[in-house]
N, C-alpha and C positions, 0 to 999 in steps of 0.2 A: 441983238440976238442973232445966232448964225441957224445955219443949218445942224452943226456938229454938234450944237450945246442941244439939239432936242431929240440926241441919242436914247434917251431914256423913254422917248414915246412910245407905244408901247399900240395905240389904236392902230395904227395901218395893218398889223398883223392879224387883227380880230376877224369874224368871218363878216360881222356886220358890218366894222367899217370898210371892206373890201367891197362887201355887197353893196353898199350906196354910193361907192366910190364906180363904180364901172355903172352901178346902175343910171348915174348921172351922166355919166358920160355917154352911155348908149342910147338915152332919151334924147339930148342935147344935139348927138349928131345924126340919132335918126328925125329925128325932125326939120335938121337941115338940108337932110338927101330926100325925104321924103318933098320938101319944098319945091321942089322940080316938076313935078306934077303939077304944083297948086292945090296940095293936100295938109293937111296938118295929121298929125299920129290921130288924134279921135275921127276924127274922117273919114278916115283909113280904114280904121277900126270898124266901123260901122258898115263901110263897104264891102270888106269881109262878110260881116256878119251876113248881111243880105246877101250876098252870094251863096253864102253857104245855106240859109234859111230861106227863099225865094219864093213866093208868096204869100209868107207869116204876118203876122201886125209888126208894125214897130213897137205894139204894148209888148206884143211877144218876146222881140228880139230884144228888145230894152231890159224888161225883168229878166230874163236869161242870165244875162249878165249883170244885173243890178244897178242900172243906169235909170236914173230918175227919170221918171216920165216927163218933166217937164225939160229937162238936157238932152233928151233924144226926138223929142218933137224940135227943137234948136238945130241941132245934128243933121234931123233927114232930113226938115226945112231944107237947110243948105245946098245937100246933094240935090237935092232937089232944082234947087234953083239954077243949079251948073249944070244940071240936064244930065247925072249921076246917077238919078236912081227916077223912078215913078212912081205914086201911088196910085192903086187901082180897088174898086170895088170886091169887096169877097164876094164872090156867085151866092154863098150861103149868108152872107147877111152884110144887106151892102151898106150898113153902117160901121162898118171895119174897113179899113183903108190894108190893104197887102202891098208890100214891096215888092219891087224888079228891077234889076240894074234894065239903062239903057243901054243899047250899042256903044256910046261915050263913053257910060261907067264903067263897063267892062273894059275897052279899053286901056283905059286910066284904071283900073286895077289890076289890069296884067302890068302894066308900066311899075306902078308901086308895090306888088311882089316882086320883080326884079328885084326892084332898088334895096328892099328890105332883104333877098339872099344877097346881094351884094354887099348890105349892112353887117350881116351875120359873117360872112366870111371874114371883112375887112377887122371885126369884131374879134376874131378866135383864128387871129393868121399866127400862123407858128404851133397850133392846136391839132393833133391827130385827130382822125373821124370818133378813133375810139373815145378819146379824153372829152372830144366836143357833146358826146353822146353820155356819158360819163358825168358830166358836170350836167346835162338835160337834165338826166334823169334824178338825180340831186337835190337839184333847184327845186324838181317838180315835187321834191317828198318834203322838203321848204312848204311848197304853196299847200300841199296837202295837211302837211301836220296845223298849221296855221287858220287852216278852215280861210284861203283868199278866194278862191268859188275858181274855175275854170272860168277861163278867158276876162277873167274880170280885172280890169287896169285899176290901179292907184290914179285919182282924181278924176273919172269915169262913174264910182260906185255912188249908190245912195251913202254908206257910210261915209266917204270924200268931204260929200255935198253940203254933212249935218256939219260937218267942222266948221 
């Protein structure tokens, strides 16, 4: 069979197979640009989060996003162990463990937002600001009509997990 004889395919045009077609490919080599660090994409992910929520539980940050509590004890382990993040007592109840990136995580997470606008650019080169902004906002009425939760990854979620 050639290429010519599968004229009549008819998926590549679809909006989903387009969507899993770049969606694999942007997963695939954001985790290979991401690997420069010594990061994997949930890592990463995670690192965010606690930046952006810095002194919250991990139960906190985890349900947010719907990351099973037993994969995000696994997760900030790790950070942990790299010297990425800390857990520290809550002043109000110090049977709650609160997040803080350390000096290193911070670091190491300005390094991987680099690498990830660099991802994005390399991503959408040939793309106007307008159409790049355009296709955002788009995607986001995707994530929205579909009920995927903000910031919540594919293979991340409690729903992922139960599969």
């Amino acid at each position: 069979m050639t290429r010519d004889s599968l004229n009549g395919d008819k998926a590549p045009q679809t909006l989903a197979f387009l969507l899993s077609q770049v969606g694999i490919h942007a997963s695939r080599r954001f985790a290979e640009r991401i690997a420069d660090v010594d990061l994997n994409p949930p890592l990463f992910r995670v690192l965010n989060l606690v930046a952006a929520a810095e002194g919250q539980s991990q139960q906190a940050i985890g349900a947010a996003i719907e990351i099973p509590p037993s994969r995000m004890v696994a997760l900030v382990d790790e950070l942990e162990q790299r010297g990425f993040v800390e857990r520290r007592p809550k002043p109000e109840d110090r049977r709650v463990r609160a997040l803080f990136l350390t000096p290193k995580g911070k670091r190491c997470l300005e390094r991987g937002r680099k690498i990830a606008k660099e991802h994005e650019q390399e991503l959408t080169k040939g793309m106007s600001a307008t159409d790049r902004k355009l296709l955002v906002s788009m995607l986001q009425q995707i994530v929205d009509q579909q009920a995927l939760g903000k910031g919540v990854h594919p293979g991340l979620s409690e729903k992922d997990q139960a599969k």
